[in-house]
Backbone as a chain_set.jsonl record, in Angstrom:
{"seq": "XXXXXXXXXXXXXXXXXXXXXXXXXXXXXXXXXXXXXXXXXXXXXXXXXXXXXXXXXXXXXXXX", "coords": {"N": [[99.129, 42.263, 0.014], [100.986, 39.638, 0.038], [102.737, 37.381, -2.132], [100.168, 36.337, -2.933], [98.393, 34.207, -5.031], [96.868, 33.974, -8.008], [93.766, 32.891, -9.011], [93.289, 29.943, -10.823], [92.614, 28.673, -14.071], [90.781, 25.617, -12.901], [90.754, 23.368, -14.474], [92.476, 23.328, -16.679], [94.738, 22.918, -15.186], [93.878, 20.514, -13.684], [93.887, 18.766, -15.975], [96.787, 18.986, -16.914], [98.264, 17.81, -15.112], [96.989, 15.323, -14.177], [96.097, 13.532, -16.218], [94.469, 11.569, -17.379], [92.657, 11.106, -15.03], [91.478, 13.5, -15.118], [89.851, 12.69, -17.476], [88.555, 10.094, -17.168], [86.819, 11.142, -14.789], [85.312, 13.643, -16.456], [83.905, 11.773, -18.73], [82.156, 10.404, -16.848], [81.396, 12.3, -15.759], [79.509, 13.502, -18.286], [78.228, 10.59, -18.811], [76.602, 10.444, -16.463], [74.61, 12.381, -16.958], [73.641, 11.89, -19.111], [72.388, 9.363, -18.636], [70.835, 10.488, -16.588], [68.702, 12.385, -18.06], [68.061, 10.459, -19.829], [66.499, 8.843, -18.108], [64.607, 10.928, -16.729], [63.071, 11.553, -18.757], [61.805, 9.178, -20.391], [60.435, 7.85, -18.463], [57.666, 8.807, -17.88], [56.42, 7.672, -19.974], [57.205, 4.825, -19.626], [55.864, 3.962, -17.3], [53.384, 4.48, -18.009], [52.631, 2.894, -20.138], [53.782, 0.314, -19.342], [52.931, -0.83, -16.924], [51.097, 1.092, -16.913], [49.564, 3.412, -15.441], [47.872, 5.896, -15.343], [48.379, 9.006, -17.23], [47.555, 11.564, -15.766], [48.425, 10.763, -13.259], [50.83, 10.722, -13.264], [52.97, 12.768, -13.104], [53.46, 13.026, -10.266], [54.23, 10.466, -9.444], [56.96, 11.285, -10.551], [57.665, 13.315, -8.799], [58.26, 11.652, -6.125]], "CA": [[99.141, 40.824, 0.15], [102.495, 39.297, -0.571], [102.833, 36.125, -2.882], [99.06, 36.292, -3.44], [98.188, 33.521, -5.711], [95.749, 34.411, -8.738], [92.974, 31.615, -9.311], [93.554, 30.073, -12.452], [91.164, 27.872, -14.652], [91.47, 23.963, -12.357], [90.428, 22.01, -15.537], [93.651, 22.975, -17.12], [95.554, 22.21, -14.153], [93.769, 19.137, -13.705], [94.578, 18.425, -17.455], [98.085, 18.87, -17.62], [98.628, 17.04, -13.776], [96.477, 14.49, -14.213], [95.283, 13.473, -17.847], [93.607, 10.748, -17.003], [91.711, 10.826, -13.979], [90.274, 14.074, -15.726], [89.185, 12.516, -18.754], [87.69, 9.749, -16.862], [85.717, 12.352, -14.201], [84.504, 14.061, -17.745], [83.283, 10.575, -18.959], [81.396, 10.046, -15.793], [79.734, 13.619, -15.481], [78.806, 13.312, -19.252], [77.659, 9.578, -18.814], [75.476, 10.791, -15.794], [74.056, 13.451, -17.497], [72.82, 10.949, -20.275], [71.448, 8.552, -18.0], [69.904, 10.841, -15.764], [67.988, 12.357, -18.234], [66.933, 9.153, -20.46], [65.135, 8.216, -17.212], [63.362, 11.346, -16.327], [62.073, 11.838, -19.985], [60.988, 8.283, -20.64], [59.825, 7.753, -16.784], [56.479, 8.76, -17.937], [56.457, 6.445, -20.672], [57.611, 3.703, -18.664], [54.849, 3.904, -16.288], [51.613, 4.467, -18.624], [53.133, 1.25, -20.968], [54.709, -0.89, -18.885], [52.53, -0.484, -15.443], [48.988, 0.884, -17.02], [49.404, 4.873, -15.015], [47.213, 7.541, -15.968], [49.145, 9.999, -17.427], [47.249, 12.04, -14.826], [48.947, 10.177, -11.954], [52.599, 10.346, -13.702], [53.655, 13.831, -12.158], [53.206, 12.417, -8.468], [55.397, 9.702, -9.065], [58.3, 12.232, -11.156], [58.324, 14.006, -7.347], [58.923, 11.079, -5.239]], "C": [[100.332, 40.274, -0.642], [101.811, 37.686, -1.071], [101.336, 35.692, -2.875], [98.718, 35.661, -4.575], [97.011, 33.767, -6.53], [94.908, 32.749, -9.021], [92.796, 31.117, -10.535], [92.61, 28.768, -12.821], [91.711, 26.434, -13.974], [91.216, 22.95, -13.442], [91.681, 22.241, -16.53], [94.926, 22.637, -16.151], [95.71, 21.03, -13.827], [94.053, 18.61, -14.87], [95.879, 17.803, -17.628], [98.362, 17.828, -15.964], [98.102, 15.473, -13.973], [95.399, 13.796, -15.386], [94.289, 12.122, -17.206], [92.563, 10.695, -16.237], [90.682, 12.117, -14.567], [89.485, 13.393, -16.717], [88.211, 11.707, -18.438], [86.757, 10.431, -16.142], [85.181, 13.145, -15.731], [83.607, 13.092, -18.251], [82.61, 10.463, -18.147], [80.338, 11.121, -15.3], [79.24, 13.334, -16.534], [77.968, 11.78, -19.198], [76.128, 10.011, -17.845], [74.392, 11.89, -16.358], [72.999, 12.933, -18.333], [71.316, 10.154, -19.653], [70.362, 8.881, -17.497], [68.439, 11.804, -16.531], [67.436, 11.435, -19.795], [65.783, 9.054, -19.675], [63.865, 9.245, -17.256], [62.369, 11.641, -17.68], [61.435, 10.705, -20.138], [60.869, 7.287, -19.172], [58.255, 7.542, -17.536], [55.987, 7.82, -18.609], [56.21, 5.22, -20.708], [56.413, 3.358, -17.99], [53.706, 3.95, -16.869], [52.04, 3.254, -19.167], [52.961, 0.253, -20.101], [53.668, -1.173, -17.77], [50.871, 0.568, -15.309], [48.751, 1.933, -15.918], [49.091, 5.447, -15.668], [47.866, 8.217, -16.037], [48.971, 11.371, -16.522], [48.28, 12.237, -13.558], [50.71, 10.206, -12.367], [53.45, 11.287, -12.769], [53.497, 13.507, -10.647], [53.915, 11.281, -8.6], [56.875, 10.216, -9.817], [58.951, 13.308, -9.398], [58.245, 13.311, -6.429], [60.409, 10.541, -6.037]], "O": [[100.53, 40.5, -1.836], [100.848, 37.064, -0.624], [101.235, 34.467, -2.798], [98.65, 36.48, -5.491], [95.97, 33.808, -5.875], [95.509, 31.688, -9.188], [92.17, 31.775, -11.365], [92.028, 28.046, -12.012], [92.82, 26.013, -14.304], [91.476, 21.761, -13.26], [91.928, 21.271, -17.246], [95.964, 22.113, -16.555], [96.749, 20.395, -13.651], [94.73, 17.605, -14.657], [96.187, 16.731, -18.148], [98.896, 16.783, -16.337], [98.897, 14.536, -13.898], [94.18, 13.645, -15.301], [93.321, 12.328, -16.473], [91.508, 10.249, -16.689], [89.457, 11.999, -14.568], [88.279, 13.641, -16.69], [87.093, 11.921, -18.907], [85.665, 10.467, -16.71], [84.003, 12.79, -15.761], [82.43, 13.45, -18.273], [81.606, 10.256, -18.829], [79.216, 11.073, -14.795], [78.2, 12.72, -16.295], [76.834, 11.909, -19.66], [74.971, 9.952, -18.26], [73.27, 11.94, -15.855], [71.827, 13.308, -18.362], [70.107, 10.191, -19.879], [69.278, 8.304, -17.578], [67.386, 11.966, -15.913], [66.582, 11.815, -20.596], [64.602, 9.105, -20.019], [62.703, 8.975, -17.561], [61.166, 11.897, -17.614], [60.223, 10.904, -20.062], [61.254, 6.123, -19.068], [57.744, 6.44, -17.733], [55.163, 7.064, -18.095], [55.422, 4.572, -21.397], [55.978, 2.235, -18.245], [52.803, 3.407, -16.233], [51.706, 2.329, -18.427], [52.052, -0.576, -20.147], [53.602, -2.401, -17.822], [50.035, 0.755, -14.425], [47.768, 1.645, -15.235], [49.723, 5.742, -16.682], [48.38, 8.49, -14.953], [49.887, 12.189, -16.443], [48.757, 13.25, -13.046], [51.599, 9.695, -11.686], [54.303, 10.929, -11.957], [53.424, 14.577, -10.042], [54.384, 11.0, -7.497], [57.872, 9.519, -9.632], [60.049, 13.748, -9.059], [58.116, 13.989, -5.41], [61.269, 9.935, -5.397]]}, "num_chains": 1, "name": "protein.A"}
């Protein structure tokens, strides 16, 4: 295989090409990451407090 290109790490590629747009895409997976699990941990919470669910009934609304 001629001029066969080796696969090289894309987060330093994207780094040095594009500083920015990585740093924000990093900011935005780590932000989601946060968010997504604040909710599902204090979901249950949420719902016996706030809305008076049997802690019973919590897992049946965590899988819709």
């Amino acid at each position: 295989m001629r001029n066969a290109r080796r696969p090289g790490p894309s987060g330093g590629v994207a780094l040095r090409r594009y500083p920015r747009r990585a740093v924000l895409g990093l900011a935005l997976f780590v932000g989601q990451a946060f968010l997504y699990y604040a909710i599902v941990f204090d979901l249950g919470t949420i719902l016996n407090g706030f809305f008076d669910i049997g802690s019973g009934s919590i897992p049946y609304f965590l899988a819709l």
